[in-house]
KOLBANU-316017 format. One record per residue: residue in one letter; residue number from 1; chain; x, y, z of N, C-alpha, C in turn. Coordinates in nm, 2 decimals. Atoms other than C-alpha are relative to their C-alpha. Example, Ala and Ser with C-alpha at 12.3 -4.5 7.8 and 13.67 -1.06 7.14 Angstrom:
A  1  A  0.09  -0.12  0.00  1.23  -0.45  0.78  0.09  0.12  0.00
S  2  A  -0.09  -0.11  0.00  1.37  -0.11  0.71  -0.08  0.11  0.08
***
This chain:
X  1  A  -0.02  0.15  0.02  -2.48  0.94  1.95  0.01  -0.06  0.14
X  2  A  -0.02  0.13  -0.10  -2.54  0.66  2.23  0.13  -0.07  0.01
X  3  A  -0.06  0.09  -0.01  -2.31  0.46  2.36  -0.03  -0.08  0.00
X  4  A  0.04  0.19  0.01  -2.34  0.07  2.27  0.03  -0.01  0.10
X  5  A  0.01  0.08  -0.12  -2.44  -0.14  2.53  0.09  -0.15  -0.07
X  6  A  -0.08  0.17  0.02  -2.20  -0.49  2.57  -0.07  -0.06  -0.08
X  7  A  0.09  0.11  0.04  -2.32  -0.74  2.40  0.06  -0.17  0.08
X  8  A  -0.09  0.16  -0.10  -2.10  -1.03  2.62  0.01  0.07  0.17
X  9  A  -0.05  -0.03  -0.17  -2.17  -1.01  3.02  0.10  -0.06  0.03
X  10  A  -0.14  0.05  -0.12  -1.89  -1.07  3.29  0.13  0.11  -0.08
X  11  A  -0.09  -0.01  -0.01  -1.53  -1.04  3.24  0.04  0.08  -0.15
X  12  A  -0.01  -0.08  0.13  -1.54  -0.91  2.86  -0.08  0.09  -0.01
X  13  A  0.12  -0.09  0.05  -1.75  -0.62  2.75  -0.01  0.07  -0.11
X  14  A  0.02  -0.07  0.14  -1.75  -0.61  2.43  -0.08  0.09  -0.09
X  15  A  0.11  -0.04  0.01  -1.99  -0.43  2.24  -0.01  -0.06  -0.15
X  16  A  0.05  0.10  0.08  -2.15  -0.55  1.95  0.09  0.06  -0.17
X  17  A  -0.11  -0.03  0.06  -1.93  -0.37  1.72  0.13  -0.03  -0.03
X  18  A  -0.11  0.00  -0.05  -1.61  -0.43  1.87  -0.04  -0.19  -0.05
X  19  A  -0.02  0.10  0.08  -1.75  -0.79  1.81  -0.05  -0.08  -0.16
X  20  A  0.02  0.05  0.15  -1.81  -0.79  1.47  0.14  0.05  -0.08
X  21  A  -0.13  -0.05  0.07  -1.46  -0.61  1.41  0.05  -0.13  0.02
X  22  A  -0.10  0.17  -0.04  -1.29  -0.96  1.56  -0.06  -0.09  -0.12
X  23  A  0.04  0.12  0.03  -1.51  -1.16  1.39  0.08  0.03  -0.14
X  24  A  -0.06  -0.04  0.11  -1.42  -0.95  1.04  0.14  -0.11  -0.01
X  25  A  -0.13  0.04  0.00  -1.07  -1.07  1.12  0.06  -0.09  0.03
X  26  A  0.01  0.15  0.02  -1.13  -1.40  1.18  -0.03  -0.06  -0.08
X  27  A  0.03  0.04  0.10  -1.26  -1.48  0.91  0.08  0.02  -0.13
X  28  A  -0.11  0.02  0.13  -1.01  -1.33  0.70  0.16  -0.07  0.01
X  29  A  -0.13  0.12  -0.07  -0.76  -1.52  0.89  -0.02  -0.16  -0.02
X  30  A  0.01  0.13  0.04  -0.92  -1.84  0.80  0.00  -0.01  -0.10
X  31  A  0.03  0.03  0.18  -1.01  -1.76  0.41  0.17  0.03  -0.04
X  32  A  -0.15  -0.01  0.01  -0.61  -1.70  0.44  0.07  -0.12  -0.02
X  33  A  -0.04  0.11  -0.03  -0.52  -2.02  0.60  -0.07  -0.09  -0.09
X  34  A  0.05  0.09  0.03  -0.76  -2.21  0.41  0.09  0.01  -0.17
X  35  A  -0.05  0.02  0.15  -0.59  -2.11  0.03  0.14  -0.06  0.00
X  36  A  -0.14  0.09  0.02  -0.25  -2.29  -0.08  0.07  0.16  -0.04
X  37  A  -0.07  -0.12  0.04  -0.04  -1.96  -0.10  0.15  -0.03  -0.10
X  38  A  -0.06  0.05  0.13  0.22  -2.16  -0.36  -0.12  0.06  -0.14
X  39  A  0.07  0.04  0.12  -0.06  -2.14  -0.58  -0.04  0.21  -0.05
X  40  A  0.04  -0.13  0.00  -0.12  -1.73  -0.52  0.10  0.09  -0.11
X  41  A  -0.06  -0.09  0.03  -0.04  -1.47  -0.72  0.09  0.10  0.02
X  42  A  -0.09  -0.13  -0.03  0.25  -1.16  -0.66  -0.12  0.07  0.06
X  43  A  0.06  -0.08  -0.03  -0.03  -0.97  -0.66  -0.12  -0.03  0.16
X  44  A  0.06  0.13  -0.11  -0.25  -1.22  -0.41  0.06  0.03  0.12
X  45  A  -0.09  -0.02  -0.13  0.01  -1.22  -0.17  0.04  0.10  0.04
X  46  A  0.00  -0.13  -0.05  0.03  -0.87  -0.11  -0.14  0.05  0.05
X  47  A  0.17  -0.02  -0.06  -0.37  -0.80  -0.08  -0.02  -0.11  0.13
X  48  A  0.01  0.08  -0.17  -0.34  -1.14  0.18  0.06  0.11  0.08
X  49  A  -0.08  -0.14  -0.05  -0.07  -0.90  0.34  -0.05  0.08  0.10
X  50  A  0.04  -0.17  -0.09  -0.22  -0.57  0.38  -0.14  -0.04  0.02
X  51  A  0.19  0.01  -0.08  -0.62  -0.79  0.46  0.10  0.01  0.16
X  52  A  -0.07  0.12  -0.10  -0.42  -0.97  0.72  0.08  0.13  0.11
X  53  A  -0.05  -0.11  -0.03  -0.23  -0.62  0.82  -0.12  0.09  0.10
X  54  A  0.09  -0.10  -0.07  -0.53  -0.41  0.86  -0.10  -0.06  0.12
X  55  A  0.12  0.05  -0.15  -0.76  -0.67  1.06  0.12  0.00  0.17
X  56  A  -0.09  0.05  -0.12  -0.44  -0.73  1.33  -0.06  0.19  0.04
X  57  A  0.05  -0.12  -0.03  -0.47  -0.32  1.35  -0.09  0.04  0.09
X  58  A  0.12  -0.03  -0.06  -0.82  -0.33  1.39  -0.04  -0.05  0.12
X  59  A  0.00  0.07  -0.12  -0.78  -0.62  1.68  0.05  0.08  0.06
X  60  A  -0.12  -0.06  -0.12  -0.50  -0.40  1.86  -0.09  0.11  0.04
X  61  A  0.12  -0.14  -0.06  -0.78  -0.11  1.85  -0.07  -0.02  0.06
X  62  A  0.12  0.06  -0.09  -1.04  -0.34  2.03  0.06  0.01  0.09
X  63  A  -0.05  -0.02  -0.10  -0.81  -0.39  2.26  0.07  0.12  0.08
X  64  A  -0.02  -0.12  -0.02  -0.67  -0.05  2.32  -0.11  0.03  0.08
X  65  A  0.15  -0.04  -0.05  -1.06  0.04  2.34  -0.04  -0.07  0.14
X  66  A  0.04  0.10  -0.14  -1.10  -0.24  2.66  0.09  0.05  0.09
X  67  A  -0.11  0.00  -0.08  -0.76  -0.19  2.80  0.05  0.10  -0.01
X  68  A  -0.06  -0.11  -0.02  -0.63  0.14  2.75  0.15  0.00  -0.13
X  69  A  -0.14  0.01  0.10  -0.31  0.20  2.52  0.11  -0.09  0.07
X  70  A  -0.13  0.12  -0.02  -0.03  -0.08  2.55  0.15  0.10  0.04
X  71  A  -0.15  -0.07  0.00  0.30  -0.01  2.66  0.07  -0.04  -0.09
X  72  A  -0.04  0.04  0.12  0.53  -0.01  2.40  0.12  -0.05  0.05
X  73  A  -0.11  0.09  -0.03  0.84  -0.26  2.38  0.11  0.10  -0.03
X  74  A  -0.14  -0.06  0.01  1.20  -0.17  2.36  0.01  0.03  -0.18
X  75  A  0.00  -0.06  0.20  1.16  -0.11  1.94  -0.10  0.13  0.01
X  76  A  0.11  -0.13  0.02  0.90  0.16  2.05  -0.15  -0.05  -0.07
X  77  A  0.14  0.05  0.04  0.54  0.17  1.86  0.03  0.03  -0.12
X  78  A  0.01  0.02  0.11  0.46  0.06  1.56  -0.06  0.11  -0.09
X  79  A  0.04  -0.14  0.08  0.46  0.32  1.30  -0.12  -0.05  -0.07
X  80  A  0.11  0.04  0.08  0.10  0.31  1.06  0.07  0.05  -0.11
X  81  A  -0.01  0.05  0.13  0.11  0.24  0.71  -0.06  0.06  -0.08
X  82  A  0.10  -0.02  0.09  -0.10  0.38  0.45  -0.05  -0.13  -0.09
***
């Protein structure tokens, strides 16, 4: 397997992957913001939740991937979830 080439010159180097993972999670960030969550179901607001859960995830891995592992705060690292 190849390594993807960037798809963004200069100061970012994302690759074309990495920006379709953001985008993923922008988008479920907006079909979020855009619904009235009074009006959501029990069930609703748990699937927002764990969308909304897994895209932040998948952002912190992009960044991982650019930047290396984060240091972790004084609570330590975030345990994963199933």
């Amino acid at each position: 397997m190849h390594e993807q080439q960037p798809a963004t010159p200069g100061r970012h180097k994302l690759t074309d992957m990495q920006l379709t993972r953001l985008d993923f999670a922008r988008r479920d960030l907006e079909s979020i913001r855009s619904q009235d969550l009074n009006q959501m179901t029990p069930h609703g607001l748990v699937f927002a939740v764990a969308t909304l859960t897994r895209r932040l995830e998948d952002s912190l891995s992009v960044i991982t991937e650019l930047c290396g592992p984060l240091p972790h705060g004084p609570a330590g690292p975030m345990e994963s979830h199933p």
